[in-house]
N, CA and C of each residue as an Amber inpcrd file, in Angstrom:
protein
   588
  12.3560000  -6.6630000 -13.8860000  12.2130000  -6.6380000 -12.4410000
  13.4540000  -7.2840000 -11.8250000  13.6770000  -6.9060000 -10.5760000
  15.1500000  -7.0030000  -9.6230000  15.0410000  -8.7670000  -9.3620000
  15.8680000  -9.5180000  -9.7480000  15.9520000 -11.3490000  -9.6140000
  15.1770000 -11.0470000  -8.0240000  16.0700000 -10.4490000  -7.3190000
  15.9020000 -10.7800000  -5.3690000  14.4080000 -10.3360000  -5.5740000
  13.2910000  -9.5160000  -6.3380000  12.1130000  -9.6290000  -6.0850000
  11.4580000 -10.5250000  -6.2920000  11.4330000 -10.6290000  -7.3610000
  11.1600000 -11.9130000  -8.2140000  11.2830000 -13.4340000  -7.4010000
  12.3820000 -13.3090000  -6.9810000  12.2440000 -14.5180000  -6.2410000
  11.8920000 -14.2100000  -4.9780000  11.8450000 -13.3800000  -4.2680000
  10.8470000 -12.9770000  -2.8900000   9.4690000 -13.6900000  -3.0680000
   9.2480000 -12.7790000  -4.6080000   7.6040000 -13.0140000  -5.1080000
   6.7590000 -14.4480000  -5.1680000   8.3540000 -15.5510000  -5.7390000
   7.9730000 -16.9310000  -6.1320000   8.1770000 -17.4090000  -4.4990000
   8.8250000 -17.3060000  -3.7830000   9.0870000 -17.5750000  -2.1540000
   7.3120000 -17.7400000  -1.8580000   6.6420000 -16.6200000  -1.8800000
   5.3980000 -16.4420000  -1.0930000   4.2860000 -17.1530000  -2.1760000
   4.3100000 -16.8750000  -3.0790000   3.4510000 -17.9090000  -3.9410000
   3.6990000 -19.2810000  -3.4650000   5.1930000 -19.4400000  -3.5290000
   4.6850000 -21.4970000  -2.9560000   4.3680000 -21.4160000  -1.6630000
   4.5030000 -20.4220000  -1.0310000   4.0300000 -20.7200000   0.1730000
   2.6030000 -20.5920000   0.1890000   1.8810000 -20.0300000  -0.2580000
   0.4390000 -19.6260000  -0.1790000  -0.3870000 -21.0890000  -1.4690000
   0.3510000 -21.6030000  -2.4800000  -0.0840000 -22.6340000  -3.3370000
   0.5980000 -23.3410000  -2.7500000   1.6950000 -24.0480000  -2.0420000
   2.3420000 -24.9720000  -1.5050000   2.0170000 -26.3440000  -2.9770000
   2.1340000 -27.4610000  -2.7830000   2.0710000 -28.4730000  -3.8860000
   1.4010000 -28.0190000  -5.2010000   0.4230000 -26.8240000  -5.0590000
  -0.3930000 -26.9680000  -6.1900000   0.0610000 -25.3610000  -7.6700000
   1.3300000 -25.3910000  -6.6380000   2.3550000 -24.2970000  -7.6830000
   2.5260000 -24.7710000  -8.2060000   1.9840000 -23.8740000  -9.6730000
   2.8050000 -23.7790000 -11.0430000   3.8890000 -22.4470000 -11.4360000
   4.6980000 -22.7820000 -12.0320000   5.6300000 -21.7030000 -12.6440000
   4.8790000 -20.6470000 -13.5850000   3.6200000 -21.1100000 -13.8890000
   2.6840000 -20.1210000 -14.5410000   2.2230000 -19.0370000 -13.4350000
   2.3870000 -19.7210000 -12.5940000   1.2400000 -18.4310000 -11.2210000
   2.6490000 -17.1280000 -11.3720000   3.8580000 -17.3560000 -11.2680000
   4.3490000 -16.5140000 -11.1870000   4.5430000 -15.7030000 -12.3210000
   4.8280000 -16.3860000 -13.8120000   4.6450000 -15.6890000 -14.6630000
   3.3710000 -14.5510000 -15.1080000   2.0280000 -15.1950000 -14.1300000
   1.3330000 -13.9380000 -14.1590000   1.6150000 -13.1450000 -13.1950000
   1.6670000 -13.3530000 -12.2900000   2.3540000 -12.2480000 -11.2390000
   2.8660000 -11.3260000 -11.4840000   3.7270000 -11.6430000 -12.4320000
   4.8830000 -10.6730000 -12.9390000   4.3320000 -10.0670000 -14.0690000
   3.7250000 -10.5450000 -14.5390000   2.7440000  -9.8200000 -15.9570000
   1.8360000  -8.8110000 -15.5420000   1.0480000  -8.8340000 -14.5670000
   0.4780000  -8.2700000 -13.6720000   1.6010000  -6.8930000 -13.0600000
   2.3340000  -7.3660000 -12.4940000   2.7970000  -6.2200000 -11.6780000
   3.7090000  -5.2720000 -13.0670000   3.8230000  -5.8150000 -14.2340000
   4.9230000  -5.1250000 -15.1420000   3.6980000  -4.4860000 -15.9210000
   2.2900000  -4.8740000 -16.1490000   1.4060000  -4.0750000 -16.5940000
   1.1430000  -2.7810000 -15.6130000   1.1170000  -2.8270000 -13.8280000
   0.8350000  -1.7700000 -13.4160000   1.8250000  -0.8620000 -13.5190000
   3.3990000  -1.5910000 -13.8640000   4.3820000  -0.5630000 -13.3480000
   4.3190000   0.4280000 -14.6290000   3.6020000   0.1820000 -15.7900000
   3.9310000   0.5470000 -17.0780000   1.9730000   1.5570000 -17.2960000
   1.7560000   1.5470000 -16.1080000   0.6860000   2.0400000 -16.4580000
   0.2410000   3.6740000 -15.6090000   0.1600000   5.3000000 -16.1180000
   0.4120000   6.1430000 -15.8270000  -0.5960000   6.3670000 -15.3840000
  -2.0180000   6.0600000 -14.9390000  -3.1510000   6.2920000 -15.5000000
  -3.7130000   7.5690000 -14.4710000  -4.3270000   8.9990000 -14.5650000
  -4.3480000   9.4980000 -13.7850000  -4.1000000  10.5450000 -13.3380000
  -3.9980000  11.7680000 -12.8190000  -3.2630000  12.6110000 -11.8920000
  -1.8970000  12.5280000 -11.7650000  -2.0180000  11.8410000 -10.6570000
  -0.9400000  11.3360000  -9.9430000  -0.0240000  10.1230000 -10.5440000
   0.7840000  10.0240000 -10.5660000   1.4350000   8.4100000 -10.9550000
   2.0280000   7.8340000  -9.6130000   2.3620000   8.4280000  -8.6830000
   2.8600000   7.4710000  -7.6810000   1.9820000   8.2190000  -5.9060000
   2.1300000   6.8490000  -5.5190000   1.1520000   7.3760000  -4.0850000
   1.8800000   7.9620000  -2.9680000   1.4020000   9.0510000  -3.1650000
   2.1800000  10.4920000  -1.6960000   1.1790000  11.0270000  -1.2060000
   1.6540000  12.0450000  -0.4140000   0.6310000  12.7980000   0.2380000
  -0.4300000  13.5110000  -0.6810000  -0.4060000  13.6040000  -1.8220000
  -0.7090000  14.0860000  -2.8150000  -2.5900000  13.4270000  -3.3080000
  -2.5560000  12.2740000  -2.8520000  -3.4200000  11.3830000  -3.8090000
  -4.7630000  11.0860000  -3.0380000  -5.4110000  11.7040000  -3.3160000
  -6.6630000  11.6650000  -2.6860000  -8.0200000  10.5320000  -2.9510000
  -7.7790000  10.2220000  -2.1920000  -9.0510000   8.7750000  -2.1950000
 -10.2430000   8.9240000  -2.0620000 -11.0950000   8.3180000  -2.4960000
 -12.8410000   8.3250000  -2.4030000 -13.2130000   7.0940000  -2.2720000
 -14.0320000   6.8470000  -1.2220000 -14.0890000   5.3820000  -0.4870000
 -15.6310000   5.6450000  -1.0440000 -16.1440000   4.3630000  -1.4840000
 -17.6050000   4.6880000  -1.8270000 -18.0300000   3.1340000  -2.1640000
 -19.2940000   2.8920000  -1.9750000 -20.0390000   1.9710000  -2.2260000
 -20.4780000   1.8020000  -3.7810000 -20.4520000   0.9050000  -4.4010000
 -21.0170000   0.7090000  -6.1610000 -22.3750000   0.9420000  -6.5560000
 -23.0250000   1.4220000  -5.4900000 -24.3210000   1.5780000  -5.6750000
 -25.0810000   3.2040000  -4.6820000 -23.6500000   4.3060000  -4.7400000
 -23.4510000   5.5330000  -4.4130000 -24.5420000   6.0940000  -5.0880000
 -24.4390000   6.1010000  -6.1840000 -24.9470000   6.8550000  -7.4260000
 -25.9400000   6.5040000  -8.5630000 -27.2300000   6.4470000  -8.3060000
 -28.3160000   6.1020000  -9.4410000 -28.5910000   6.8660000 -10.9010000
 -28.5560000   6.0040000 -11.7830000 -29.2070000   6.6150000 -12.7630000
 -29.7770000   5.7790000 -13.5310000 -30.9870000   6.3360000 -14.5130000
 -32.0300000   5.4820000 -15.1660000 -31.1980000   4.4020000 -15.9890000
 -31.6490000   3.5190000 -15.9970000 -31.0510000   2.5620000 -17.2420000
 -29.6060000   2.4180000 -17.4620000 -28.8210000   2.8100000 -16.2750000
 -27.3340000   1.9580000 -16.3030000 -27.0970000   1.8180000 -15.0920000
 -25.7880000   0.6980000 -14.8860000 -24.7860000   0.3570000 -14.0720000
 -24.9930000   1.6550000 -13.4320000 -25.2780000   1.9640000 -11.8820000
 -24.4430000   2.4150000 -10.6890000 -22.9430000   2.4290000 -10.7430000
 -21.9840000   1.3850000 -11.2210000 -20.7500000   1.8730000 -11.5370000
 -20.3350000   2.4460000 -12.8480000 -21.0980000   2.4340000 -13.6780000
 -21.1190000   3.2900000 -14.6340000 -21.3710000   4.8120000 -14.2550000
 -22.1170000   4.8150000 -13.8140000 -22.9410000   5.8070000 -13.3360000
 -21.6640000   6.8360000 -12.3850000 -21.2300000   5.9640000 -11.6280000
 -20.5240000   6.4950000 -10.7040000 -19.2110000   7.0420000 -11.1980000
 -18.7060000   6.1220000 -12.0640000 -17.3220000   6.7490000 -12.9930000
 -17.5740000   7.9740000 -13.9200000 -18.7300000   8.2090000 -14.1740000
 -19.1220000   8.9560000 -15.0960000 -19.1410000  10.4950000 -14.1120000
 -19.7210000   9.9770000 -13.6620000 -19.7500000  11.3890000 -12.3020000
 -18.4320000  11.6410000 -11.5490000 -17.6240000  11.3330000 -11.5410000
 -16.6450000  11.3040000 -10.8900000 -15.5730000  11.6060000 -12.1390000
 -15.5520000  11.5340000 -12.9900000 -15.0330000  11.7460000 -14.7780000
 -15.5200000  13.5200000 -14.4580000 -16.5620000  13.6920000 -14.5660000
 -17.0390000  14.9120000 -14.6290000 -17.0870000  16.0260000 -13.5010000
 -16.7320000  15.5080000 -11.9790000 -17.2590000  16.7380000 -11.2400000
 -15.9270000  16.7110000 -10.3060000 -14.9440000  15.4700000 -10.3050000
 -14.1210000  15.2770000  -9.5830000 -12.5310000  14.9970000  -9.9620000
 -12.4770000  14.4620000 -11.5540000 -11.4110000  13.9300000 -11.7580000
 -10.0450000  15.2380000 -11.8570000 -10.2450000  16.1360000 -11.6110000
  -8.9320000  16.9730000 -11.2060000  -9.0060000  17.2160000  -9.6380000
  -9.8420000  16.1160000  -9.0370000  -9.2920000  15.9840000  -7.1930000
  -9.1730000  14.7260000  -6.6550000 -10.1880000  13.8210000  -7.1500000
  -9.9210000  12.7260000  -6.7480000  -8.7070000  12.0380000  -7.7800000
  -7.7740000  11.2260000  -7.0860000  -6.5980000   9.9370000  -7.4950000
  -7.3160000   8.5710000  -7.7340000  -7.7890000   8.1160000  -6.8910000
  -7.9720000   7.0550000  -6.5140000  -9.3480000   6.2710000  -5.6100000
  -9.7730000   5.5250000  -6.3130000 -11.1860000   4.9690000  -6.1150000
 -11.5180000   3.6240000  -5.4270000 -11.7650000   3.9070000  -3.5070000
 -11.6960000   2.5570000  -3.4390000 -13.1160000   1.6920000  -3.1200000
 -13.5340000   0.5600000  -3.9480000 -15.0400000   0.3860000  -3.9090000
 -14.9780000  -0.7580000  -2.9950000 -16.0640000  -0.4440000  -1.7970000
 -15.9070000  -1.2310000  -1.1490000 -16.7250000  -2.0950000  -1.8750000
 -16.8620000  -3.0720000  -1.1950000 -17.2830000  -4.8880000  -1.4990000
 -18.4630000  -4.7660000  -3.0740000 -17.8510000  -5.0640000  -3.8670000
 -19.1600000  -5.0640000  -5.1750000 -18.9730000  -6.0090000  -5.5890000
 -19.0750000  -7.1510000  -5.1130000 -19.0190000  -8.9850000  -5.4390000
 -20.5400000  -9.0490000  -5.2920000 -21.0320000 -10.2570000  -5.2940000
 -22.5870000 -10.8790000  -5.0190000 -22.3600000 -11.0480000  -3.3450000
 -23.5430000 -10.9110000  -2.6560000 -23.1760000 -11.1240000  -1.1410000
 -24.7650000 -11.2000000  -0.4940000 -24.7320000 -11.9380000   0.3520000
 -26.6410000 -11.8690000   0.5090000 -27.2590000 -11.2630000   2.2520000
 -26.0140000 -10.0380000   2.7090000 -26.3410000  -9.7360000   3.3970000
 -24.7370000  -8.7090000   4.0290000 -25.5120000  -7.7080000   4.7830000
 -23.9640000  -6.6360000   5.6300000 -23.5210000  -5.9120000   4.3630000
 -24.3580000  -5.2290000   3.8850000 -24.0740000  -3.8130000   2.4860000
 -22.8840000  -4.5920000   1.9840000 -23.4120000  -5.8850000   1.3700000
 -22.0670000  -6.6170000   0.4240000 -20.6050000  -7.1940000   0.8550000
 -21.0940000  -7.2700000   2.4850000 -19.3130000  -7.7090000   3.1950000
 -19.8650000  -9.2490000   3.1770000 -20.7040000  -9.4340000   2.9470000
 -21.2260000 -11.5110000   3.0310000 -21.0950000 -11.5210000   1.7860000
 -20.0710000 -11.8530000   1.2560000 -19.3680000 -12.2280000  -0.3880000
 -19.6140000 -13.7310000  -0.6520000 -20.5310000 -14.0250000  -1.7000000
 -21.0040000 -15.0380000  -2.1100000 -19.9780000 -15.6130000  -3.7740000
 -19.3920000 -14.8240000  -4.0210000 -18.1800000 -15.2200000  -4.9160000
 -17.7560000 -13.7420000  -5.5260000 -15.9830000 -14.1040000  -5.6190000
 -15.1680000 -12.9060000  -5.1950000 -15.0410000 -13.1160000  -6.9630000
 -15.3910000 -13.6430000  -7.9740000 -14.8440000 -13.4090000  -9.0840000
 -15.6990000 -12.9090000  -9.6080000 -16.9600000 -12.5790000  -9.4790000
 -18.0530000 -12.0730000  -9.8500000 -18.6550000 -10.1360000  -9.5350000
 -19.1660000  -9.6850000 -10.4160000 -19.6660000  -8.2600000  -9.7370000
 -20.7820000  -8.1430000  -9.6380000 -21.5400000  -7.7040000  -8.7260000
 -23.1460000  -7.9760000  -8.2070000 -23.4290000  -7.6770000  -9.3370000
 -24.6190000  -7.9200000 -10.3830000 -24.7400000  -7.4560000 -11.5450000
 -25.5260000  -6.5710000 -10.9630000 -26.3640000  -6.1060000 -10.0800000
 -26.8660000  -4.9480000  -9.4690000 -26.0980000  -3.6220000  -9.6790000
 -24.9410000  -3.8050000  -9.8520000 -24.1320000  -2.4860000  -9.9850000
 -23.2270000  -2.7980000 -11.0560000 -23.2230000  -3.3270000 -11.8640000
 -22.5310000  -3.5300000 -12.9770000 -21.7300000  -5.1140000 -13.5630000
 -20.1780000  -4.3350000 -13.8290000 -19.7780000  -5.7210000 -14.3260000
 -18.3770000  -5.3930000 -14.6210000 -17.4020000  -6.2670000 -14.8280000
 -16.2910000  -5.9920000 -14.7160000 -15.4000000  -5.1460000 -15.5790000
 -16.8410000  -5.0680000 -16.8210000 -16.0160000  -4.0960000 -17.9650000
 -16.1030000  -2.5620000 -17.1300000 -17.5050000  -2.3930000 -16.4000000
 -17.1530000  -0.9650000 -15.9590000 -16.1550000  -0.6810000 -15.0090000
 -15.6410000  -1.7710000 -14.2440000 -14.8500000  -1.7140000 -13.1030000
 -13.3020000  -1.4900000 -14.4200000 -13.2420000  -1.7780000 -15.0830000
 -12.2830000  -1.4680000 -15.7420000 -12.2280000   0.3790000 -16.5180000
 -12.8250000   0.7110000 -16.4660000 -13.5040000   1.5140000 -17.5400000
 -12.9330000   2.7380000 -16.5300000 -13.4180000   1.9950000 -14.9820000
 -13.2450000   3.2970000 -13.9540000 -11.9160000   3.3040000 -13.7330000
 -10.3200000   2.1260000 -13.9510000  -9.6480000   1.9440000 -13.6830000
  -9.2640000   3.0440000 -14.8900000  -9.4190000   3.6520000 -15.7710000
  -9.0940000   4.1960000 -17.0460000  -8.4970000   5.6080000 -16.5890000
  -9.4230000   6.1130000 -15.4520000  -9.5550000   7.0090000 -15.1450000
  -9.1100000   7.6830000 -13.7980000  -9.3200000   6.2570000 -13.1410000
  -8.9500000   6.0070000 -11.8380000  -7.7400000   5.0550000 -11.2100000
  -7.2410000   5.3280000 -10.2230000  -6.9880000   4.1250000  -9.3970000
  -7.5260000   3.2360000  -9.1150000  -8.0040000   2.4110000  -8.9990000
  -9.0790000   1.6610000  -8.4850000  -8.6920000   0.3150000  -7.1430000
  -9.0560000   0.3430000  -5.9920000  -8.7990000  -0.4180000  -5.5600000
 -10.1360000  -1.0010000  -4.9300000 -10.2860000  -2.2710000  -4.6550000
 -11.5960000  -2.9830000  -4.4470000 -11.3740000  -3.6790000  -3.1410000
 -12.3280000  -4.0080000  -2.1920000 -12.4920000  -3.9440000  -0.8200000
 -12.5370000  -5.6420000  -0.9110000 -11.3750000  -6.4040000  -0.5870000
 -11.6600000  -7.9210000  -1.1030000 -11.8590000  -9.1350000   0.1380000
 -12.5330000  -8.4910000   1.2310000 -13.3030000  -8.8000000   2.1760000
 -12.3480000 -10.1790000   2.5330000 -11.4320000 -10.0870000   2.8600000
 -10.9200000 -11.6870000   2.9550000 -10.6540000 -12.2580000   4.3100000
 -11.4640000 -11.5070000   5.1660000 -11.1780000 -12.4330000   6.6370000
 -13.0270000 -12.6540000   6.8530000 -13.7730000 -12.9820000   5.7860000
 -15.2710000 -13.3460000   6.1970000 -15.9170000 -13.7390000   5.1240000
 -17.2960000 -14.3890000   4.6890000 -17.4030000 -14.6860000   3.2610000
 -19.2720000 -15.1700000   4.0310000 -19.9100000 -15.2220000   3.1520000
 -21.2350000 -15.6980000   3.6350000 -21.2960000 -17.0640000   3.5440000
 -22.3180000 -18.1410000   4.3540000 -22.3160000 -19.0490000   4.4600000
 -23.3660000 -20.0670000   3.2130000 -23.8840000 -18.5160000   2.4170000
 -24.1890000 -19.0960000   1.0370000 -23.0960000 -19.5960000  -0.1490000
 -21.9180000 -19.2380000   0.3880000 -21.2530000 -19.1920000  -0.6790000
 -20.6180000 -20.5570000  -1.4080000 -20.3700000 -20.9370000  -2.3870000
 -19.6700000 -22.4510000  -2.8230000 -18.4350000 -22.9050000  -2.0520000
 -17.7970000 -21.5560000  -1.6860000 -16.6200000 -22.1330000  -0.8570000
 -17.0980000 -22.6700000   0.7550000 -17.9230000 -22.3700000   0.6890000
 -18.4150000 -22.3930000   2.6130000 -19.1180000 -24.2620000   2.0250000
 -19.8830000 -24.1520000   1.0490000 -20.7240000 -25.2670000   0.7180000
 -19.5350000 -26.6180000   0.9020000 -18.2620000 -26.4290000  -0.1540000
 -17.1080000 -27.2560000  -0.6470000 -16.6550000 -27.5580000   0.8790000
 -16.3210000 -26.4220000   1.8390000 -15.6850000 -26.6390000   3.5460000
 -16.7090000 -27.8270000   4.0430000 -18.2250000 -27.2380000   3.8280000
 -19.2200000 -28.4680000   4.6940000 -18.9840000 -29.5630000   4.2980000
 -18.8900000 -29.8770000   2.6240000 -18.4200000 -31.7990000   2.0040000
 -17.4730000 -31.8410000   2.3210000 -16.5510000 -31.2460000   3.2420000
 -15.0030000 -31.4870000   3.5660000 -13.7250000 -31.3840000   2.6220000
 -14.5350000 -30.6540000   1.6870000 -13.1890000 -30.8770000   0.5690000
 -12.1110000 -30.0120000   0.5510000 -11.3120000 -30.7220000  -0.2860000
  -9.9020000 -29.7660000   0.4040000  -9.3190000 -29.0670000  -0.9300000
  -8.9370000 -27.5810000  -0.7170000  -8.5990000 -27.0020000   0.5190000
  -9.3990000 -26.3210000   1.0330000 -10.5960000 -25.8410000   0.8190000
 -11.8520000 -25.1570000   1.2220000 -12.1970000 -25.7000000   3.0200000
 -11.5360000 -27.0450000   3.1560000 -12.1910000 -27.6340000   4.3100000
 -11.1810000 -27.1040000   5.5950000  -9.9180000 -25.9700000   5.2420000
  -9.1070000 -25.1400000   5.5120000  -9.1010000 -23.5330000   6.0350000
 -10.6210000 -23.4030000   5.3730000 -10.9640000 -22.5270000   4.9820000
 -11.8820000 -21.0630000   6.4790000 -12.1950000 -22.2210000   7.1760000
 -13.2860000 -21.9360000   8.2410000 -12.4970000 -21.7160000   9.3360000
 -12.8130000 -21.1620000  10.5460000 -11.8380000 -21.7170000  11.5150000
 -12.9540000 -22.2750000  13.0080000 -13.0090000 -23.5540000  13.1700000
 -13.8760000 -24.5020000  13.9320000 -13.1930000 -24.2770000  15.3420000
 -14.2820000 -24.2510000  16.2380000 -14.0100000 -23.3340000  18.2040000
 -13.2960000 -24.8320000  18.0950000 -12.1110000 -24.2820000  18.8530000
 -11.4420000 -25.2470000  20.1580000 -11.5470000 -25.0610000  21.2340000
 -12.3690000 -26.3150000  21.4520000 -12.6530000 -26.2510000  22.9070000
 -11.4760000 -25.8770000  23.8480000 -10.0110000 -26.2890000  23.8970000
  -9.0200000 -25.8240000  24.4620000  -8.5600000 -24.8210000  24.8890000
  -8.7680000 -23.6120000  23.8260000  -8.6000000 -22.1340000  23.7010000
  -9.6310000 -21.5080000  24.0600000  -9.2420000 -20.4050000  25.1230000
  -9.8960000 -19.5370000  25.8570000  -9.7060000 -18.2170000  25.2850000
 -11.2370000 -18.0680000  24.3530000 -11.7010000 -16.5530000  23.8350000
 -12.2280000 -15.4050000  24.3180000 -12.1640000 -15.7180000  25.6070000
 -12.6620000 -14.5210000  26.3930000 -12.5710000 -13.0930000  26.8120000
 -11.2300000 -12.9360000  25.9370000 -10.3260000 -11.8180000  25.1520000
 -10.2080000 -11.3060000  24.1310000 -11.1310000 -12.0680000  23.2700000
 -11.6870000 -11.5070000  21.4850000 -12.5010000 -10.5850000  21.7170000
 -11.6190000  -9.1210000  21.2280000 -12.4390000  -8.2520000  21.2800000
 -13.0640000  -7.9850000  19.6400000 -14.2070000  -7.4570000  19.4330000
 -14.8660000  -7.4360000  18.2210000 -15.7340000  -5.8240000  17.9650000
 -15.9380000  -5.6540000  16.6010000 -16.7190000  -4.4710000  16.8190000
 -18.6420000  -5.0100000  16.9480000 -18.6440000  -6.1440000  17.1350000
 -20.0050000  -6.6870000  17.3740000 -20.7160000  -6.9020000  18.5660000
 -21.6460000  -7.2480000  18.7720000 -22.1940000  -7.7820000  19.9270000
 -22.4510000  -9.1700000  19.8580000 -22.8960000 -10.1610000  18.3540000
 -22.8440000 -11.0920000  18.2100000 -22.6180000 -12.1540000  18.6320000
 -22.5690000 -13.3040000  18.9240000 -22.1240000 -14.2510000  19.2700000
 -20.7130000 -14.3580000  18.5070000 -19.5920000 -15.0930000  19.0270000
 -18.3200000 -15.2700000  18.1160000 -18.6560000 -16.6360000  17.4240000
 -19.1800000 -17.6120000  18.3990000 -18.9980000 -19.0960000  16.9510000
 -20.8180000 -19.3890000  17.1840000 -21.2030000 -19.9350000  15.5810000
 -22.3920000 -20.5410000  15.5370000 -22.0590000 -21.6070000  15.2160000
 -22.9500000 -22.4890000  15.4670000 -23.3130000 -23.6130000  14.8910000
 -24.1880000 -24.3790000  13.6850000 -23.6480000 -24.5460000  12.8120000
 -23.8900000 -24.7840000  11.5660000 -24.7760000 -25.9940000  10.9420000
 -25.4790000 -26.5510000   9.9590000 -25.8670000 -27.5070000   9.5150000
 -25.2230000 -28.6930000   9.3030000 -23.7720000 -28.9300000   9.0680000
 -22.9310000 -29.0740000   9.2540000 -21.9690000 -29.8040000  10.5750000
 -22.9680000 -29.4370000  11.9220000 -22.5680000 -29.8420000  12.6260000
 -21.7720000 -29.0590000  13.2160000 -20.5490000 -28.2030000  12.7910000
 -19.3570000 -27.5250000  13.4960000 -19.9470000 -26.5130000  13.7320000
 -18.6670000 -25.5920000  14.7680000 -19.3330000 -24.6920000  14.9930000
 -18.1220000 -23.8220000  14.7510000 -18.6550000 -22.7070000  14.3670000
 -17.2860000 -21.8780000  13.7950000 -17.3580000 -20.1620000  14.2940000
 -15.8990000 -19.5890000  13.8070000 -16.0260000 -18.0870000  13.9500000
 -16.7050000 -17.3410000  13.2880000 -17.3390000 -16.5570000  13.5800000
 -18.2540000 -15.8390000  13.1340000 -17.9270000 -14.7410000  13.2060000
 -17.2590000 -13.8330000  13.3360000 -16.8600000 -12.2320000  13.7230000
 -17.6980000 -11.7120000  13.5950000 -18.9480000 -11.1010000  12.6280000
 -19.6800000 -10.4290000  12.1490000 -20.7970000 -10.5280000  12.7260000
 -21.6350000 -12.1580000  12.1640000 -22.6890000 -12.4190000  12.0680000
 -22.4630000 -14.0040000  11.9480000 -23.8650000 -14.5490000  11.7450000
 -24.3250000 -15.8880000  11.3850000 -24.2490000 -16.0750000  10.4530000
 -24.5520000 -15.4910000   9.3060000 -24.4030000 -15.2330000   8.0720000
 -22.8360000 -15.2980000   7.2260000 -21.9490000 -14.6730000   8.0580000
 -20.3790000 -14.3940000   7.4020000 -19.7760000 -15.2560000   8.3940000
């Protein structure tokens, strides 16, 4: 890989780990991006007008006695794979509410629809890109729990109303309230719901 990327790459890593960079984060980085560049998998190998996407939920497709994403790669193996490129699943983390956009932990796959070997399995075949919900998270989640004991950096994590700033210009696709008030005491953004 080109040094000037490479070091672009390590630029934004310390910025996003700031003190808690290691020289390892980048070495996977780069392990990571030299596994995709080396990987053909597919139809298509590079994204053009060409590459046709299928946006779908992990739990599209039932069948007796397996994974929904099993299920779903399998069908898509068989009725689609000389049209569809590329597979993007929205939210299939654990989430306890909003068809899986209230993500209760992002390293996990609802076991309701499988598990990460099939999410791989579909990558075999597929593109795969996964819906990684990152401007909302449910208020079940350990990271929301870690923000309430104040711990850091989780306690970073939320963003708490200032009274100062005038929101009366946040437009949303909700009707919702924008900040609730929490157990916790604060009261925070809510975009969605009470819940996220």
């Amino acid at each position: 890989m080109q040094t000037e990327l490479v070091n672009q790459i390590e630029v934004k890593l310390r910025k996003i780990y700031q003190a808690a960079y290691q020289p390892a984060y980048l070495e996977k980085m780069l392990a990571c991006a030299e596994n995709y560049s080396n990987n053909t998998r597919g139809p298509i190998d590079t994204i053009s007008e060409k590459n046709v996407y299928l946006i779908a939920y992990g739990d599209s497709i039932f069948e007796k006695n397996k994974h929904p994403l099993q299920t779903l790669n399998e069908f898509l193996q068989e009725y689609t794979q000389d049209v569809i490129t590329d597979v993007h699943l929205l939210p299939i983390f654990p989430s306890t509410s909003d068809d899986g956009f209230s993500v209760t932990d992002y390293k996990q796959i609802d076991e309701q629809l499988g598990d990460w070997d099939d999410v791989q399995k579909m990558s075999e075949n597929f593109r795969v890109m996964l819906d990684f919900v990152a401007n909302h998270m449910s208020k079940s989640s350990d990271w929301f729990k870690r923000f309430s004991d104040n711990e850091a950096p989780y306690n970073q994590f939320f963003i708490e109303k200032d009274s100062q700033f005038d929101y009366k210009n946040v437009t949303r696709p909700r009707t919702s309230p924008l900040f609730h008030k929490y157990e916790n005491g604060k009261e925070l953004w809510t975009t969605f719901s009470e819940d996220q």
